[in-house]
C-alpha positions in Angstrom: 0.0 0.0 0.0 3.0 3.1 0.6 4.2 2.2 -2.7 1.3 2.3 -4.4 0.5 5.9 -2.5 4.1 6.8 -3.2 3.8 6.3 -7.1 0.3 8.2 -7.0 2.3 11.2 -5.7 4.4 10.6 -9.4 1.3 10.2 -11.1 0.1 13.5 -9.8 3.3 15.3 -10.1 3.2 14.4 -13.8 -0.2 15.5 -14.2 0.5 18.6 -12.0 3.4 20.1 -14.9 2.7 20.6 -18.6 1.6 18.8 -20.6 -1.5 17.9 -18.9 -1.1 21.3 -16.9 -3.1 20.7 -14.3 -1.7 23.2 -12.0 -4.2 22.9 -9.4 -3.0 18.9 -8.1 0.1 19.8 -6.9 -1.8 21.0 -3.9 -2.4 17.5 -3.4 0.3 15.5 -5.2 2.3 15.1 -1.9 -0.5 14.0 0.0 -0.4 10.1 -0.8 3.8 10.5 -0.2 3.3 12.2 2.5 0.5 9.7 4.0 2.6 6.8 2.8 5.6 7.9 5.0 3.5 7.8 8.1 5.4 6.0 11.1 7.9 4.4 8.6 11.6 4.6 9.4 13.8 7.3 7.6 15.2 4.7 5.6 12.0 3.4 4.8 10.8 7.1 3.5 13.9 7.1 1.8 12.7 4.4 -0.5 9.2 6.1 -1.2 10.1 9.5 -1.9 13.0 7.9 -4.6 9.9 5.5 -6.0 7.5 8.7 -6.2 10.4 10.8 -8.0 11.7 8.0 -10.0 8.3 7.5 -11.8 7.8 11.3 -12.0 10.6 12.2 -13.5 11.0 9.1 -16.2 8.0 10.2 -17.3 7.6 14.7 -17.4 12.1 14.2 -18.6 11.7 11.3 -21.1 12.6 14.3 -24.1 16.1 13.3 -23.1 15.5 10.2 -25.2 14.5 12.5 -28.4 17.1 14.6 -28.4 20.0 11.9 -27.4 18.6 9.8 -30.2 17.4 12.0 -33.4 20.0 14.6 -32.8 23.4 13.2 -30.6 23.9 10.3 -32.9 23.4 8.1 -29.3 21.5 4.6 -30.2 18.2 4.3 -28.1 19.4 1.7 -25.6 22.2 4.4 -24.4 19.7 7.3 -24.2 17.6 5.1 -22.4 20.4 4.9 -19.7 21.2 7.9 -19.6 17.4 9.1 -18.8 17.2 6.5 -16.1 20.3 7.7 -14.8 18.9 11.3 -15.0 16.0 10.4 -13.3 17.1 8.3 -10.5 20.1 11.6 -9.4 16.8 13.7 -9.8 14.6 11.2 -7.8 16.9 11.2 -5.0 16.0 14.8 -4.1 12.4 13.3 -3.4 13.6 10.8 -1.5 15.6 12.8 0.9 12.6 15.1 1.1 10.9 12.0 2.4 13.6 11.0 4.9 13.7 14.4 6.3 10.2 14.5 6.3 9.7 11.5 8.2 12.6 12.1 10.7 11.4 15.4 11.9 7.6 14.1 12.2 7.6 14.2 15.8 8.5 17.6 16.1 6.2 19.6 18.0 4.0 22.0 15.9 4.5 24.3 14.1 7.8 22.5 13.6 6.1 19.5 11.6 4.0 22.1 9.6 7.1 23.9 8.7 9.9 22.3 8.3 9.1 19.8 5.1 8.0 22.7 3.1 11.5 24.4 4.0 13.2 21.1 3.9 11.7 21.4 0.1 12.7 24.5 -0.9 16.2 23.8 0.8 16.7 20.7 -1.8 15.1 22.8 -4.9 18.3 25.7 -4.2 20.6 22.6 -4.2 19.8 21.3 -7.3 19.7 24.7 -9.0 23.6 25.0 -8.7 24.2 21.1 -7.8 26.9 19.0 -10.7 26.3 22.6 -12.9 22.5 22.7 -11.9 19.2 21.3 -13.2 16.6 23.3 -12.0 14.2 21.9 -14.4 10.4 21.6 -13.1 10.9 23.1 -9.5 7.3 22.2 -7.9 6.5 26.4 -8.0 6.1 26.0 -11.6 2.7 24.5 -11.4 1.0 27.6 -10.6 2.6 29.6 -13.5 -0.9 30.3 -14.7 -2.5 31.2 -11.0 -2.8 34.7 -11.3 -3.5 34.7 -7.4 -0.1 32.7 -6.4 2.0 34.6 -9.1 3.1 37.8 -7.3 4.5 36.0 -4.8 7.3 35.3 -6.7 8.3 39.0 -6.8 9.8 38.7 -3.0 10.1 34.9 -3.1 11.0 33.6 -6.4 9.8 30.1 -8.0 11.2 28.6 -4.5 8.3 31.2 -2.6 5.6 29.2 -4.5 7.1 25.5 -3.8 6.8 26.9 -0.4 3.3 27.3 -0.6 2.4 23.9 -2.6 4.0 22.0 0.1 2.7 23.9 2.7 -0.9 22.9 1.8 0.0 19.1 1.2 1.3 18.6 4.3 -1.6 20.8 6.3 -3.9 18.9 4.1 -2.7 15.5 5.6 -2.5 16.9 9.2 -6.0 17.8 8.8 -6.7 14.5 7.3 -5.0 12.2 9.9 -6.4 14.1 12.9 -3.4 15.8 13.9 -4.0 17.8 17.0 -3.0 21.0 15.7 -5.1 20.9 13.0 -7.2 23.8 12.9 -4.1 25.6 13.7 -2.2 24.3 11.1 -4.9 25.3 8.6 -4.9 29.2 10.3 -1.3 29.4 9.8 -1.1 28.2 6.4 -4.4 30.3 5.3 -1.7 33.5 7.2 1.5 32.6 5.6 -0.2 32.2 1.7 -1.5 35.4 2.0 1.5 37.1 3.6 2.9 35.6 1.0 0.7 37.0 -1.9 0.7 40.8 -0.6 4.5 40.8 0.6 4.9 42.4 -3.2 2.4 45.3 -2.3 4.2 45.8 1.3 7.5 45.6 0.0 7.6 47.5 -3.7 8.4 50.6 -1.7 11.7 49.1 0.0 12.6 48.1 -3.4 12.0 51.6 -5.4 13.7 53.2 -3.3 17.0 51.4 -3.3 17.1 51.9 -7.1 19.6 53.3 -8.2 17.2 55.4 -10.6 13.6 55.9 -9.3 10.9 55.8 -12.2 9.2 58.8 -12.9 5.5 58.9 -14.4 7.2 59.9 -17.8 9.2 56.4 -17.5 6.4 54.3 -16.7 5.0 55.0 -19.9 7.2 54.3 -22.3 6.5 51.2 -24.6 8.0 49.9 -27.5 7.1 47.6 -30.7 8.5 44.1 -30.7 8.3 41.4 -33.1 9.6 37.7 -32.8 10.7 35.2 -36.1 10.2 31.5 -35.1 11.7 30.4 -38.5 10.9 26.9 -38.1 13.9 25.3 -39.6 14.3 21.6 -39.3 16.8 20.7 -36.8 18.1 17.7 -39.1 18.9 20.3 -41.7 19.9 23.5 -40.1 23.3 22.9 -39.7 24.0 21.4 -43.3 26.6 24.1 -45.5 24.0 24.3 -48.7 20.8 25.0 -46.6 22.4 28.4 -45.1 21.1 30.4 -48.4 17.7 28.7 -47.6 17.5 29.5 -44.3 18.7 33.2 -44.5 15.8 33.4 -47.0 12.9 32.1 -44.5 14.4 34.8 -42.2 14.0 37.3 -44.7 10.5 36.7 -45.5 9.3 36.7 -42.2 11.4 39.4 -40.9 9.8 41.7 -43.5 6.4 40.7 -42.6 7.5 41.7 -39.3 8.4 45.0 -40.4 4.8 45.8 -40.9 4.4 46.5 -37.9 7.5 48.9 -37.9 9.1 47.0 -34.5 11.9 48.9 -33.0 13.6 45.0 -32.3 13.1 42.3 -34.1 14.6 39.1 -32.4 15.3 35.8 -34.4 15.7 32.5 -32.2 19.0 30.6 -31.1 21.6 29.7 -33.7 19.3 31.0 -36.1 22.2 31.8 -38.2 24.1 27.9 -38.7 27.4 29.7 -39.1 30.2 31.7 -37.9 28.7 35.2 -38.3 31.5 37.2 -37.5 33.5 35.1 -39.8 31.4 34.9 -43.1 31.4 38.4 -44.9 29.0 37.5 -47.4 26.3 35.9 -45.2 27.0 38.5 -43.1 26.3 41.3 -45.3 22.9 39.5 -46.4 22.0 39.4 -43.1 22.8 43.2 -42.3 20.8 43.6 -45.3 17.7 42.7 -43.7 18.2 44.9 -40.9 18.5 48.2 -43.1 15.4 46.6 -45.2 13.4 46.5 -42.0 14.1 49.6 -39.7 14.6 47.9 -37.3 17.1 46.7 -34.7 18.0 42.4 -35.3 19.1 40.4 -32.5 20.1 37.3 -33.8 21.5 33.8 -32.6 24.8 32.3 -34.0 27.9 30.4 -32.8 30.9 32.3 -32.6 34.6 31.7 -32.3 37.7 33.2 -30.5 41.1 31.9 -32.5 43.1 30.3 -30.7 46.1 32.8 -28.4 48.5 30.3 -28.8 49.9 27.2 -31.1 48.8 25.5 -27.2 45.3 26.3 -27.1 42.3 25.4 -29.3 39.8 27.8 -30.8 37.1 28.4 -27.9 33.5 28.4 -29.4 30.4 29.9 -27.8 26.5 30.3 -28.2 25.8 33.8 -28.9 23.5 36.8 -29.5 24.4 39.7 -32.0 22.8 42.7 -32.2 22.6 44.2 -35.7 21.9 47.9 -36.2 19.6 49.3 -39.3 22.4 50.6 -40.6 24.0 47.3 -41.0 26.3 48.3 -38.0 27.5 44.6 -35.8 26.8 46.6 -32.6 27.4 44.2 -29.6 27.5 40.7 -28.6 26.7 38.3 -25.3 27.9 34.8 -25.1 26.1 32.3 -23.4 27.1 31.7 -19.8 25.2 29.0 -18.7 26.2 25.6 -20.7 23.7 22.5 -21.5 25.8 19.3 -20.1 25.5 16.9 -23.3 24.4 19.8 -25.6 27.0 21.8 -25.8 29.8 20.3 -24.1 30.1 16.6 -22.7 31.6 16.2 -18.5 33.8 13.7 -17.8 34.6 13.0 -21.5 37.0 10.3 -21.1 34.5 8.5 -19.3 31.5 9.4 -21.5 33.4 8.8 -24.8 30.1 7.2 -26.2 27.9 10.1 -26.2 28.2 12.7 -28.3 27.0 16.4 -27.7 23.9 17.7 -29.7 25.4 20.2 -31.2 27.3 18.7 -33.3 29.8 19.5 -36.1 32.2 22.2 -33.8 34.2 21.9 -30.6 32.9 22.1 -27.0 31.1 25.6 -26.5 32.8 27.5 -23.6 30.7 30.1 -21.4 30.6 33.6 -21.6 31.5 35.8 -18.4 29.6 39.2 -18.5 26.5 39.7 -17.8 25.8 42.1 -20.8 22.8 44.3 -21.1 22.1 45.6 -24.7 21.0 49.0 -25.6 19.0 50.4 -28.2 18.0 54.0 -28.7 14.3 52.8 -27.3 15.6 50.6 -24.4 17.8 48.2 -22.3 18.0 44.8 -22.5 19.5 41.4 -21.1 19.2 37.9 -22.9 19.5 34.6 -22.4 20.0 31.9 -24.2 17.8 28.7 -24.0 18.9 26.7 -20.9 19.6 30.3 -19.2 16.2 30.9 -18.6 15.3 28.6 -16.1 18.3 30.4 -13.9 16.6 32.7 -11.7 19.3 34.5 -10.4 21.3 34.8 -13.6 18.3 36.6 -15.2 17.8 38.5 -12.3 21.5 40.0 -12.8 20.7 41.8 -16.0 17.9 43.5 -14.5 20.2 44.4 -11.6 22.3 46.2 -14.7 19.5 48.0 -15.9 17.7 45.9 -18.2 13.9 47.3 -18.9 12.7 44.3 -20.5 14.0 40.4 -20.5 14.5 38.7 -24.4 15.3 34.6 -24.4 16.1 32.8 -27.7 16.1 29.4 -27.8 16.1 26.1 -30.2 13.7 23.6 -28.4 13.6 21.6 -31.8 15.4 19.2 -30.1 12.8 18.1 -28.0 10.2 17.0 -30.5 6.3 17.0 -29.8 7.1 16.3 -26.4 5.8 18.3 -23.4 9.3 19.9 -22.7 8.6 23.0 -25.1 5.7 23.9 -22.8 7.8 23.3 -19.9 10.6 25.6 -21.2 7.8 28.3 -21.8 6.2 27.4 -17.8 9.9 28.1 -16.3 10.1 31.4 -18.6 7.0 33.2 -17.3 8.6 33.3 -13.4 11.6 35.1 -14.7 8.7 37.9 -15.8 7.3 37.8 -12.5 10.5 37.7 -10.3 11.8 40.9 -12.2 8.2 42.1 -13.2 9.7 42.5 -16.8 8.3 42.2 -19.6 9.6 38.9 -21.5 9.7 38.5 -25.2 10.8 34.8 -25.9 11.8 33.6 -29.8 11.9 29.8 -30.3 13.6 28.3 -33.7 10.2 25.6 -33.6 7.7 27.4 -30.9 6.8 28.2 -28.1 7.5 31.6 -29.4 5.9 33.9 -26.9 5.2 37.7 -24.8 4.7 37.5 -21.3 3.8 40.2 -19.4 5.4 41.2 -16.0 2.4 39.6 -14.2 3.3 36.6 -15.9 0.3 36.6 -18.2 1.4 35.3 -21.5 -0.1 37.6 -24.6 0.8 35.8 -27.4 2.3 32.5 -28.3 2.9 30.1 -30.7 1.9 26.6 -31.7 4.9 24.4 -32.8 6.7 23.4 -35.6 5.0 26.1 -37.7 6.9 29.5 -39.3 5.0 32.1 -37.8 6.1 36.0 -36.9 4.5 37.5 -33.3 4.0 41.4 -33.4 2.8 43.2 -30.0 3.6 46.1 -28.3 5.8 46.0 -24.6 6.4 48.5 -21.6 9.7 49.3 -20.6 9.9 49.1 -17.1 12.7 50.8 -14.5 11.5 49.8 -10.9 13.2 46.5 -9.2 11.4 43.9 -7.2 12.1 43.0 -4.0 13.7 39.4 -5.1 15.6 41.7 -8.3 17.3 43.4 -5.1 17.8 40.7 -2.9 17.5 37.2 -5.2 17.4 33.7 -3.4 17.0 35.0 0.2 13.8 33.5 1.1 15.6 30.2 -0.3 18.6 31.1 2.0 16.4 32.0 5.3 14.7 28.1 4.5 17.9 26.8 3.9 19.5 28.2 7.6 16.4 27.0 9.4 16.8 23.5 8.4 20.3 23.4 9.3 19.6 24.7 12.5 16.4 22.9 13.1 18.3 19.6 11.8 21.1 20.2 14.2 19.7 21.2 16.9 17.2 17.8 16.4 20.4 15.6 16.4 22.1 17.1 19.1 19.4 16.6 21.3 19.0 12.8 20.1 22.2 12.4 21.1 22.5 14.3 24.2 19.2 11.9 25.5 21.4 8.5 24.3 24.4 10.0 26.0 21.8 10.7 29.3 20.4 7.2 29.2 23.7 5.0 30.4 24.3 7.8 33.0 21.1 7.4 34.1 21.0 3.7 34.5 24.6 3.8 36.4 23.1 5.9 38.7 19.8 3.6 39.7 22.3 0.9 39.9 24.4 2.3 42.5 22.1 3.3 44.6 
């Protein structure tokens, strides 16, 4: 029976994220786990919470197979190891949860109430920066639709809302099992959600007025036009030398339909150039061309290279974003800073000689190390670059630098029809929130899409078509709370369970130390 509850919690957890995006179950996704672990051993919870997480994450991760297998050359029975091993490092997270969960349940309240939902968040920071970091599908991104729940990521980040969903599964269950705090367990929840959800309102003015520049009225109303290209170019083809006339073309013909519109930016996805673009003149030039055709400003996505300083050292390659003026003028350049392990460089590669990167056909991308804002005469930017986006506090950085709104180009063609396109997008929308930016996000294959700083998303894209997204954006000046201070509500869960922890085993052992003494004592008297 706790196994069975243990892989409902996965079955919920998967229904919980997109695809099916039902947002609303992770309120109760814990609930069987946490039921399940009910006077079982640490150990014992161990087992369950790695079950629950192992069938969750085979399941809402099994792109990895796709991309391994159509695009890094890997045969199926490899990728299907490497998944497993995936999710079983990921799974482990969930079973410490449990373990945690289950040694601290006979902590007096509010200690029980409070201390897996910290424990939680605690584990979610860990994997954010853990072996590089994979903070893919952090439990807060259920309720990127709840427009209720939202805002709190403003002080809080994604972590504030994992907060919250935990919270409520585990009240849920002490409710459920009797516990005899209940009813206060419900009254403090009910507090700390909405704390939670006006902590924006009662902290904006903390956060204006440590800006360095204070909007003005005249600033909060300044707005500029935006289109995005989602050229749609097949992933198996892109990087072939005779389809880069072809795909150049494509770009043309939907950049001038973008021009329309007259946008002052007009942003084309990741490597949406397949070559060198500093290094070919020609292709170059026809791509300036389209800028000065336009009007308008061309950020656009291409692999670059630095040569090599000495006879010693190889060519260093990176993922980058150019920025192309209408006067045909290459005007700046970020590199990517935040690499894909097995997409754009491979770890350990004398022991993972069989797998071969995705993006193939160049050497291992290195990372950029600036944090580069972009300016154009209508505003300040910061981009990232696929993976990036699911960083909070790298994004956060270039709106610490200035940026008024938030661009991400990406190439999900990798992961198919699978649901990790609509995950990508989910992740996305809390960088809006956090920095209350607006986000303007141009995919190769979709989800092409503008998201509003309340995380509402205006426009999108279906997939796999070539489509061109016009609309109009704010440019915004003010910083939020978590723009000022980042992961601290992560940070303030992260000391309490040390200390509660600690403190926990030092009394343990202080009673096992006191219960020999104890029985000398009887016996000589």
């Amino acid at each position: 029976m706790p196994v069975l509850l243990a892989a409902l919690s996965g079955g919920f957890l998967i229904l919980a994220f997109p695809i099916p995006d039902i947002g609303w179950l992770a309120f109760i996704a814990l609930s069987p786990l946490l039921w399940a672990i009910r006077g079982q051993t640490p150990v014992r919870a161990f087992y369950l919470g790695t079950v629950a997480g192992l069938l969750f994450y085979l399941i809402s991760v099994s792109w990895v197979t796709n991309s391994m297998t159509a695009y890094g050359g890997v045969p199926f029975a490899l990728s299907a190891l490497a998944l497993l091993i995936l999710a079983v490092y990921l799974a482990l997270y969930l079973g410490v949860f449990a373990m945690g969960a289950a040694w601290t349940a006979d902590l007096s309240w509010p200690l029980n109430l409070l201390v897996p939902s910290a424990l939680w968040v605690s584990l979610e920071y860990l994997r954010t920066y853990a072996l590089t970091g994979f903070p893919w599908i952090l439990l807060g991104y259920t309720q990127y639709r709840s427009s209720a729940l939202l805002p709190i990521a403003a002080v809080a980040g994604v972590y504030g809302l994992s907060f919250i969903v935990v919270l409520v599964n585990v009240a849920l269950v002490q409710v459920v099992g009797g516990a005899p705090a209940r009813l206060w367990s419900i009254g403090l929840t009910g507090a700390i959600v909405v704390t939670l959800i006006v902590s924006p309102r009662l902290l904006s003015p903390v956060s204006t007025a440590l800006n360095r520049a204070p909007a003005t009225s005249a600033d909060s109303n300044r707005e500029l036009r935006v289109a995005l290209v989602q050229g749609n170019i097949d992933q198996g083809l892109k990087w072939d030398p005779s389809m880069q006339a072809a795909t150049i073309e494509q770009y043309r013909h939907l950049s001038l339909e973008a021009a329309k519109d007259a946008p002052s930016l007009i942003v084309w996805p990741e490597t949406a150039v397949p070559f060198f673009l500093r290094y070919e003149p020609a292709l170059l030039a026809r791509v300036a061309d389209i800028a000065a055709e336009t009007g308008s400003y061309l950020l656009v996505g291409s692999p670059d290279a630095e040569p090599a300083a000495s006879a010693a050292d190889g060519t260093r390659y990176r993922n980058s974003a150019f920025l192309i003026s209408p006067r045909r003028q290459l005007l700046a350049r970020y590199d990517k800073m935040h690499m894909v392990p097995f997409g754009e460089y491979v770890p350990l590669k004398s022991l993972l000689f069989f797998i071969n990167k995705l993006a193939y056909g160049i050497g291992d991308f290195e990372a950029g190390q600036t944090y580069t804002v972009l300016d154009i005469p209508d505003g300040r930017f910061g981009v990232t670059i696929c993976y990036e986006a699911i960083f909070p506090d790298q994004v956060r950085r270039y709106v610490k630098e200035g940026a008024e709104f938030l661009v991400n180009i990406t190439n999900d063609a990798w992961f198919g029809r699978s649901a990790a396109p609509a995950q990508h997008l989910a992740m996305a929308v809390l960088r809006a929130v956090e920095n209350h930016r607006y986000l303007v996000r141009a995919a190769n294959t979709g989800i092409s899409a503008i998201v509003d700083p309340n995380g509402r998303i205006l426009r999108a894209s279906e997939l796999f078509v070539p489509v061109v997204i016009a609309d109009r954006i704010r440019l915004e000046r003010t910083q939020t709370f978590y723009t000022r201070f980042g992961d601290l509500f992560a940070w303030i869960c992260t000391i309490f369970i040390v200390t509660v922890f600690t403190t926990t085993r030092a009394r343990g052992a202080a009673r096992i130390a006191s219960t020999p003494a104890a029985a000398s004592q009887r016996r000589l008297q």
